[in-house]
C-alpha positions in Angstrom: 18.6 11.0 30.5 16.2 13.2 28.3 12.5 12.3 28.7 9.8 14.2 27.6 6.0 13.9 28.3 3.2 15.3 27.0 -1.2 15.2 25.8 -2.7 14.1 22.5 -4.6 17.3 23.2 -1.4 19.4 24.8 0.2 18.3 21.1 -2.8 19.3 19.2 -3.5 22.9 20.9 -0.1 24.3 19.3 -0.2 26.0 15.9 3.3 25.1 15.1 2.9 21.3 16.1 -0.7 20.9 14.1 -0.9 17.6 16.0 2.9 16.7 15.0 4.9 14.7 18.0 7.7 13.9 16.3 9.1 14.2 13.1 11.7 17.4 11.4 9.5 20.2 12.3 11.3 20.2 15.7 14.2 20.3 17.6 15.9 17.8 19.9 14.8 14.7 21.1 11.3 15.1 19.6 13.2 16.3 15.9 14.2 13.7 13.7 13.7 13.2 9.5 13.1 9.7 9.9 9.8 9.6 10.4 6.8 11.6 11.7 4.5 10.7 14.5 0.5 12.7 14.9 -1.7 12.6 17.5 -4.7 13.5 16.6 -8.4 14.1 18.5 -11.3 15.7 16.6 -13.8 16.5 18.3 -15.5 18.9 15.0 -15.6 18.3 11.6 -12.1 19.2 9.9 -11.3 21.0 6.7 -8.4 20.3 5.5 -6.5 20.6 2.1 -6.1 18.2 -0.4 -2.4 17.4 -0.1 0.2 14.8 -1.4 2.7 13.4 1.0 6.2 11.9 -0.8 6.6 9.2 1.9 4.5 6.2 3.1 2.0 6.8 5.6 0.4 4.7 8.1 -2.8 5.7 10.0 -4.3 3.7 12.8 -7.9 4.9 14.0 -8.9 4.0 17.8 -12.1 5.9 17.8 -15.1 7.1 15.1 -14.0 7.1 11.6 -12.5 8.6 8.8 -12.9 8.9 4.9 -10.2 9.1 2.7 -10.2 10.7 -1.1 -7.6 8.9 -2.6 -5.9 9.9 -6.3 -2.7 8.4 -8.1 -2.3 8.3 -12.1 -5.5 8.6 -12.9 -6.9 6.6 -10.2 -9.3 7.6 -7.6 -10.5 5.3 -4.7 -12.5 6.4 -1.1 -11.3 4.3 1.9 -13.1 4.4 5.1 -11.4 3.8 8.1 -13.7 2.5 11.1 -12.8 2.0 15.1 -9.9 -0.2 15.5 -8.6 -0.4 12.2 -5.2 1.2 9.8 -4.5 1.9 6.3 -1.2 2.2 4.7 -0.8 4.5 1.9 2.4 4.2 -0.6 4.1 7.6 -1.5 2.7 10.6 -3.8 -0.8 9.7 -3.0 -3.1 12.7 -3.0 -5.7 12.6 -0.4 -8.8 14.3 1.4 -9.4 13.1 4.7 -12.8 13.8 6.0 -14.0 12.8 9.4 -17.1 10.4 9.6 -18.0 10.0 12.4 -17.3 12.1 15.5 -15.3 12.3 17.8 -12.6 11.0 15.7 -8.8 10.0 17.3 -6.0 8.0 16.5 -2.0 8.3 15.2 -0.5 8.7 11.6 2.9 7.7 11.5 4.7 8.6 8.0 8.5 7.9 6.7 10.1 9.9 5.8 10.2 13.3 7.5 10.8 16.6 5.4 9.0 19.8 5.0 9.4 19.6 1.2 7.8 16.1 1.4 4.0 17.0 2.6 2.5 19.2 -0.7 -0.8 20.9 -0.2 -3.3 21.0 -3.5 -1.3 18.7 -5.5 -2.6 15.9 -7.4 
């Protein structure tokens, strides 16, 4: 029986896993291209690229806030995500996310899971 254990902030503290649980970017039980599971904390502001991700994407916020920069065909709309609340984004969705209000944790599940899936600076 494989079981494996770990820390949102044991997850987080690894370059490789950026936050990343589950999902292809690792091996095992933890590596899979169905779908891709973060744990994130943020205790700073982030700055992180614009990026695009192919696949749908669910985030669920359970503490401060986020703001997301969204763009598709010409479209642009900001989201804020408080305390206790999700969004779900449909595929090829370009998006900034900027933290509001601090600290700032929660999960982002997305589905599929492939490196060539997640672009940075697209639009």
């Amino acid at each position: 029986m494989e079981v494996i254990c770990g820390t949102v902030q044991g997850v987080n503290d690894s370059p490789y896993d950026r936050g990343w649980a589950v999902g292809h970017m690792h091996e095992g039980l933890r590596g899979t291209t169905d779908l891709e599971v973060k744990l994130w904390d943020y205790k700073d502001p982030i700055d992180y690229p614009k990026k695009n991700f192919g696949g749908t994407e669910l985030i669920v916020v359970y503490g401060g806030a986020i703001r997301l920069l969204l763009e598709k065909d010409d479209q642009a709309r900001t989201v804020v995500v408080p305390t206790g609340s999700w969004v779900l984004l449909e595929p090829n969705i370009t998006r900034v996310v900027e933290i509001v209000e601090i600290p700032a944790y929660g999960i982002t599940v997305r589905w599929p899971s492939g490196a060539s899936l997640n672009r940075v600076g697209a639009s």
